[in-house]
C-alpha positions as CSV (number, residue, x, y, z in Angstrom):
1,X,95.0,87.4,94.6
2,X,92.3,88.9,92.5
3,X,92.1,85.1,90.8
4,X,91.1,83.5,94.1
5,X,88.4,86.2,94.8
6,X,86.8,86.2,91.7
7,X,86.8,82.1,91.9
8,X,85.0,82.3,95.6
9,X,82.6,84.9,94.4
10,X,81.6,82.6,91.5
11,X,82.0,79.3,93.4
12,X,79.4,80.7,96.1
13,X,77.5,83.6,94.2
14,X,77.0,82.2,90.6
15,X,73.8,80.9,89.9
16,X,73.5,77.0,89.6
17,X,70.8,74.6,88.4
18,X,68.2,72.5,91.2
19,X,67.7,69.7,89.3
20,X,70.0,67.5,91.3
21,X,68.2,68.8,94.5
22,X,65.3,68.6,93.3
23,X,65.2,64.6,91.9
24,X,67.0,63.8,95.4
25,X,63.8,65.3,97.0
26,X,61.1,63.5,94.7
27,X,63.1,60.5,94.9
28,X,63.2,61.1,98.8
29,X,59.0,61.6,99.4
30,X,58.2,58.8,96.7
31,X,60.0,56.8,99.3
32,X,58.6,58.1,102.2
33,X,55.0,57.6,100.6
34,X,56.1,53.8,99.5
35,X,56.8,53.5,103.3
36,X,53.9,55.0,104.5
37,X,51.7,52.9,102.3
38,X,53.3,49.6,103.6
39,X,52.6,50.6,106.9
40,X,49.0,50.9,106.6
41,X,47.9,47.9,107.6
42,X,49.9,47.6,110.3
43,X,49.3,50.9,112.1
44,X,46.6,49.6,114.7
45,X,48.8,46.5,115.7
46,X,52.4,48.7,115.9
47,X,51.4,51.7,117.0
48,X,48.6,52.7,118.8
49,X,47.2,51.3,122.5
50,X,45.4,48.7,121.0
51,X,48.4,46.9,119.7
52,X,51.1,44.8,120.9
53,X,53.0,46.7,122.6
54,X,51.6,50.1,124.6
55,X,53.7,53.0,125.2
56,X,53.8,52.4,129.1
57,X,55.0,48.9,128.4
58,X,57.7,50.6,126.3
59,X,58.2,53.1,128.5
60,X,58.4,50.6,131.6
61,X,60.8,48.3,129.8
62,X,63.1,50.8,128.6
63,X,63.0,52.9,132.2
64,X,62.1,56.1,129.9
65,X,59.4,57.6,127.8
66,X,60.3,56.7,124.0
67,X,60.9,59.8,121.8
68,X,57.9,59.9,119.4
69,X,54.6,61.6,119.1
70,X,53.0,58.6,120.0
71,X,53.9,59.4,123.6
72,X,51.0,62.2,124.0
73,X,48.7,59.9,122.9
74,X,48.1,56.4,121.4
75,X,44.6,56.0,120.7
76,X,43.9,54.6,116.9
77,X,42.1,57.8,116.3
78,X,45.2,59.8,117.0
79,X,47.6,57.4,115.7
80,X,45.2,57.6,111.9
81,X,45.5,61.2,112.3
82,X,49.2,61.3,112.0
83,X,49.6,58.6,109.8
84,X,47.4,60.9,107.2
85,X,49.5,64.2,108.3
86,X,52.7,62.2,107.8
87,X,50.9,61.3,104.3
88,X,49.8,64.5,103.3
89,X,53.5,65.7,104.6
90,X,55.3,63.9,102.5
91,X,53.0,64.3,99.2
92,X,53.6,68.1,99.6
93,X,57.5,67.7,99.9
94,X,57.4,65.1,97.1
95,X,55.9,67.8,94.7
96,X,57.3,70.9,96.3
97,X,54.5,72.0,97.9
98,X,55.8,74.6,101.0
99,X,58.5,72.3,101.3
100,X,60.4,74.0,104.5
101,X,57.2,72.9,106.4
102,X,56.7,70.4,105.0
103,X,60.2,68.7,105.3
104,X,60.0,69.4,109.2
105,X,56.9,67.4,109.3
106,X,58.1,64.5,107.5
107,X,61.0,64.4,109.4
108,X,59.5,64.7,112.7
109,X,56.6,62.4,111.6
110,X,59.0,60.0,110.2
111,X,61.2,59.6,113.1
112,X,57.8,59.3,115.3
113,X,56.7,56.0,113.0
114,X,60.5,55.0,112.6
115,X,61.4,55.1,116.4
């Protein structure tokens, strides 16, 4: 018996290396920045009011209001505002920068220009 507690005390409690983690979450915001960057151009056109599709056409045709930031408000101005948040987001997780936070942003940034 004592075998199998000292094996989950070491599986759980003994210290272990980050690398892994932390190439998975470089590899993770170089992609999310790669993305971001192809999106550029494009942001006027697919995402804010003056493009070619609105939110209340969206929200018209699919008899709800889509889940996404762009909801509150889909001027360009706002749109450019959370493009470069999503940007500055995803630079900090990429090099570890307060990367709780800043993993919440991406993701909620990310599903907001993915959605």
């Amino acid at each position: 018996m004592t075998r199998v507690v000292r094996d989950w005390d070491r599986f759980w409690f003994e210290a272990k290396t980050t690398r892994a983690l932390s190439l998975y979450r470089i590899g993770l915001g170089l992609v999310v920045l790669v993305d971001a960057a192809r999106r550029a151009p494009w942001l006027d056109m697919l995402y804010s009011d003056l493009g070619l599709i609105t939110v209340e056409t969206l929200t018209e045709h699919l008899g709800r209001t889509p889940s996404t930031l762009f909801a509150i408000d889909a001027s360009p101005t706002t749109v450019w505002l959370l493009f470069v948040a999503w940007v500055v987001s995803a630079a900090c997780f990429t090099v570890g920068l307060a990367t709780r936070a800043s993993s919440v942003a991406v993701f909620v940034l990310s599903a907001s220009f993915l959605a």
